[in-house]
MMTF fields as JSON, N, C-alpha, C and O atoms, coordinates in Angstrom:
{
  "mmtfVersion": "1.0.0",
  "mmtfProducer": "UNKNOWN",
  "numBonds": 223,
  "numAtoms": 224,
  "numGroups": 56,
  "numChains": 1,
  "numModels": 1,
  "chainsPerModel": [1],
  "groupsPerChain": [56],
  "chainIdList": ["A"],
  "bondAtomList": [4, 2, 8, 6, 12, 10, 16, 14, 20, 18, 24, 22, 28, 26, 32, 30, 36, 34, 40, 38, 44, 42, 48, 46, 52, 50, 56, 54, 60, 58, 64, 62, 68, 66, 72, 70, 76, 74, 80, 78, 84, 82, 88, 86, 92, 90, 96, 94, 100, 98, 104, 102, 108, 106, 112, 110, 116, 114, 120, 118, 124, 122, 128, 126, 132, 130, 136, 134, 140, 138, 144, 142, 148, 146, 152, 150, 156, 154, 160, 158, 164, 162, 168, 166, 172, 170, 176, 174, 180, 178, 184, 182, 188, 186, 192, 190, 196, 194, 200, 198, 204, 202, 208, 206, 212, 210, 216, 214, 220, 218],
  "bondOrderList": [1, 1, 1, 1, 1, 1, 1, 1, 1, 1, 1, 1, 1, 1, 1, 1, 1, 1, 1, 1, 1, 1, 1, 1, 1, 1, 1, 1, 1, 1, 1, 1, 1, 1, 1, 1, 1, 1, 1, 1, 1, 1, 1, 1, 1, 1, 1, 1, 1, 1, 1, 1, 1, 1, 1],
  "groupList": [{"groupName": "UNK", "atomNameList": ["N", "CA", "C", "O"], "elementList": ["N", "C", "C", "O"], "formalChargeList": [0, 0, 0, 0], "bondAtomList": [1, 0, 2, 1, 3, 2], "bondOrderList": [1, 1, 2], "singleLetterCode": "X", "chemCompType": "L-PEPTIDE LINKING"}],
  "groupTypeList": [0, 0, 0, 0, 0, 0, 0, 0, 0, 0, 0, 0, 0, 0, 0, 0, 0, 0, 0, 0, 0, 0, 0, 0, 0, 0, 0, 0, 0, 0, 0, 0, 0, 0, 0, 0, 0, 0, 0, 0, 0, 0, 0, 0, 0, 0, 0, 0, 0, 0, 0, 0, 0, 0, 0, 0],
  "groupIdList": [1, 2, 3, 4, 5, 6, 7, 8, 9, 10, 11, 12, 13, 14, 15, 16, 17, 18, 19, 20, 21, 22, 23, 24, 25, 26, 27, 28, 29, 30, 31, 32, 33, 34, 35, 36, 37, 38, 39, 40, 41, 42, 43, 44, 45, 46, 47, 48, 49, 50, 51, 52, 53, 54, 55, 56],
  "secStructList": [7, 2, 2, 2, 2, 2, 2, 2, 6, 2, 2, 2, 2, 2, 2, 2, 2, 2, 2, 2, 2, 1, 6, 6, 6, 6, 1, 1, 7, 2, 2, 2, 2, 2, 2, 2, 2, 2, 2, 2, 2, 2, 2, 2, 2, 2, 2, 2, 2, 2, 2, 2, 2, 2, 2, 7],
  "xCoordList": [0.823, 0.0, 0.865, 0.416, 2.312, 2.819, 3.604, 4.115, 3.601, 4.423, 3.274, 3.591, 1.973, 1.099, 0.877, 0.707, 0.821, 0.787, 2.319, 2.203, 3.566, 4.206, 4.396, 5.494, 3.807, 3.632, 2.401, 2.555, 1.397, 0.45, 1.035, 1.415, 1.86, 2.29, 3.2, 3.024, 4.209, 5.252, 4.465, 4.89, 3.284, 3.068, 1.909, 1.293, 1.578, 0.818, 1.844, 1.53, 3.569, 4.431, 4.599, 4.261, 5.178, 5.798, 4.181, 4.185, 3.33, 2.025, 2.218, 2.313, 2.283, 2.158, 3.436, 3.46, 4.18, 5.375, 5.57, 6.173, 4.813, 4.23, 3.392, 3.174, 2.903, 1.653, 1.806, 0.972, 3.317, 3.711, 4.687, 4.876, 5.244, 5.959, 5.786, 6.371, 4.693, 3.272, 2.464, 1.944, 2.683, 2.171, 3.422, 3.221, 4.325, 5.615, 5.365, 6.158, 4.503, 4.587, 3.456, 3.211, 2.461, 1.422, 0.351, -0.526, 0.557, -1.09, -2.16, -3.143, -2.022, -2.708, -2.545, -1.7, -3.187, -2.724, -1.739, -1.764, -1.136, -0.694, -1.102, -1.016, -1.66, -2.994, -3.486, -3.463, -4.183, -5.067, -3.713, -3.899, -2.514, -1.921, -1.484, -1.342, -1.309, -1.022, -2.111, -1.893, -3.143, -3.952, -4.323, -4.647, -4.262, -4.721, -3.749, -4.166, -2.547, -1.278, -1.352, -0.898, -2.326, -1.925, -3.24, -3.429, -3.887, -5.326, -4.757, -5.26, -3.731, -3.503, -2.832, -3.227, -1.265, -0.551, -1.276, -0.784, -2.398, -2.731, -3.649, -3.96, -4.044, -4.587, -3.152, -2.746, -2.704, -0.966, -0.253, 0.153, -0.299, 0.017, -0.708, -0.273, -2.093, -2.915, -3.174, -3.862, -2.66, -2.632, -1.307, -1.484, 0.018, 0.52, 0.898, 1.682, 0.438, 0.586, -0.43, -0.249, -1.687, -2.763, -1.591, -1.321, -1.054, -0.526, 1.234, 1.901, 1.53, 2.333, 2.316, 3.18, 1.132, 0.373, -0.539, -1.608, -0.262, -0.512, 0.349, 0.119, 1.55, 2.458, 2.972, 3.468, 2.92, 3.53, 2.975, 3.47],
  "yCoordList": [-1.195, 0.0, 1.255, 2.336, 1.068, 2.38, 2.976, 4.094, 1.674, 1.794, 2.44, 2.773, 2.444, 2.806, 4.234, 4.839, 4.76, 6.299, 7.078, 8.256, 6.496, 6.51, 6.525, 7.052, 6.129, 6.156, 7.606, 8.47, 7.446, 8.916, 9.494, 9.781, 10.373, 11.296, 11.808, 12.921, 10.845, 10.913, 11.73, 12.619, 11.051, 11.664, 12.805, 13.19, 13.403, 14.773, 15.545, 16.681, 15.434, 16.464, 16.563, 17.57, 15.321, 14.981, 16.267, 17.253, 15.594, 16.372, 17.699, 18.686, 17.895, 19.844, 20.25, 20.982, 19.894, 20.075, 20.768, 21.703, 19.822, 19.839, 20.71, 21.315, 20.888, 22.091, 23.592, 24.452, 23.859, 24.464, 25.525, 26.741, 24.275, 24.278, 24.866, 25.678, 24.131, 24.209, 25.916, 26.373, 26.635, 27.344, 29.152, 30.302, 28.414, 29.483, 29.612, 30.324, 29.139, 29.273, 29.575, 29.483, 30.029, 30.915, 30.562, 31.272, 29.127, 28.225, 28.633, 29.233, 28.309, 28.613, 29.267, 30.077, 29.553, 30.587, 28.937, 27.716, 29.774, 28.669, 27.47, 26.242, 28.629, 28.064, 26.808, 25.734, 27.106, 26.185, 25.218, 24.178, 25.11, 24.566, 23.372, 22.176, 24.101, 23.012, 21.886, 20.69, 22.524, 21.696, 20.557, 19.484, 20.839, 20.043, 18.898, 17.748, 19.204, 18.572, 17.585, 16.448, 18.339, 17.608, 16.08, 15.174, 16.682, 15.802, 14.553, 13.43, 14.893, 13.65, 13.048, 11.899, 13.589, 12.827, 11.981, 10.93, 12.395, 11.446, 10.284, 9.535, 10.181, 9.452, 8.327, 7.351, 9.229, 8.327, 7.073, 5.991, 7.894, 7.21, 6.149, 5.156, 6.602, 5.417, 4.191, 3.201, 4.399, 3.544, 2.734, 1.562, 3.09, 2.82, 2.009, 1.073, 2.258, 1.563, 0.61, -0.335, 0.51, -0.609, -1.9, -2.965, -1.39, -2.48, -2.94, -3.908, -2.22, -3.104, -3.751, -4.474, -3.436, -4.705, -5.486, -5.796, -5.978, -7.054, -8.203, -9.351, -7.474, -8.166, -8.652, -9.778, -8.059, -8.86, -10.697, -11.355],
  "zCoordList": [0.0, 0.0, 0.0, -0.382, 0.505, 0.718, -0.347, -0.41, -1.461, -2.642, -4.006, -5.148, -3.392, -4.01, -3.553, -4.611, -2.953, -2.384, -2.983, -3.321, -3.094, -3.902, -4.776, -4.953, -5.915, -7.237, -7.668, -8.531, -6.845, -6.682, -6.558, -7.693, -5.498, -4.944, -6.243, -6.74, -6.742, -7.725, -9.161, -9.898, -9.147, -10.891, -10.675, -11.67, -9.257, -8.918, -8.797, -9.151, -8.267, -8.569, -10.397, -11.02, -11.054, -12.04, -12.941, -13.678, -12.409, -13.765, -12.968, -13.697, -11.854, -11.986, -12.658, -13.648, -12.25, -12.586, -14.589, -15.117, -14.999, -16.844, -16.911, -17.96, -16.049, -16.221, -15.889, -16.175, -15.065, -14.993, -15.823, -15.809, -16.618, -17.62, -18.831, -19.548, -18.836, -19.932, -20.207, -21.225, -18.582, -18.248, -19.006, -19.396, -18.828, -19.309, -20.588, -21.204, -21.171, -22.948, -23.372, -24.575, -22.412, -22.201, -22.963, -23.456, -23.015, -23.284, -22.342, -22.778, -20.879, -19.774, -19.14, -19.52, -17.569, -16.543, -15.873, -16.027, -15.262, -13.88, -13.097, -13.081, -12.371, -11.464, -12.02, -11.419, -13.864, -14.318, -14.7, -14.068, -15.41, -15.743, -14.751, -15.005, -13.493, -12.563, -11.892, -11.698, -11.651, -11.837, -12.541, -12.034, -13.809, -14.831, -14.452, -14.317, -14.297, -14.584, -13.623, -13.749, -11.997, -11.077, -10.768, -9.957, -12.132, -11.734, -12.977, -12.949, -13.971, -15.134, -14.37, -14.171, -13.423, -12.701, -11.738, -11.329, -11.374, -10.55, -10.712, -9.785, -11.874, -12.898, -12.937, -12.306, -14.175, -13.949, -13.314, -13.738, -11.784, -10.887, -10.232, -9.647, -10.47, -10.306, -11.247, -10.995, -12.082, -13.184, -13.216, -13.548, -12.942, -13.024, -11.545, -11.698, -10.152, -9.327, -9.435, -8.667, -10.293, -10.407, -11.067, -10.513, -12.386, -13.173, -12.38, -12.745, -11.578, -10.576, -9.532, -9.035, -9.138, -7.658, -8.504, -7.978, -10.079, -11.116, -10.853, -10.471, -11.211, -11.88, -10.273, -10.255, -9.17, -8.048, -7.759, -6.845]
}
């Protein structure tokens, strides 16, 4: 379970992080950029900690 909150946590920095990024090249405001970023990362991460408590 704790390797799974780990993998979340990882791709809500990793996606704001893009959305932030994202945000310097004046697609979006900030605010919205990080958001967005922080709601795919956490999608992401949930996806990606689903398909490794698979394979264990």
């Amino acid at each position: 379970m704790a390797e799974e909150k780990n993998y979340i946590v990882r791709g809500i920095i990793i996606g704001a992080s893009a959305g932030i990024l994202l945000s310097f090249t004046g697609y979006v405001e900030m605010g919205r950029g990080a958001a967005l970023g922080m709601i795919g990362g956490f999608i992401a991460g949930l996806t990606l900690a689903k398909r490794r408590q698979g394979k264990d």
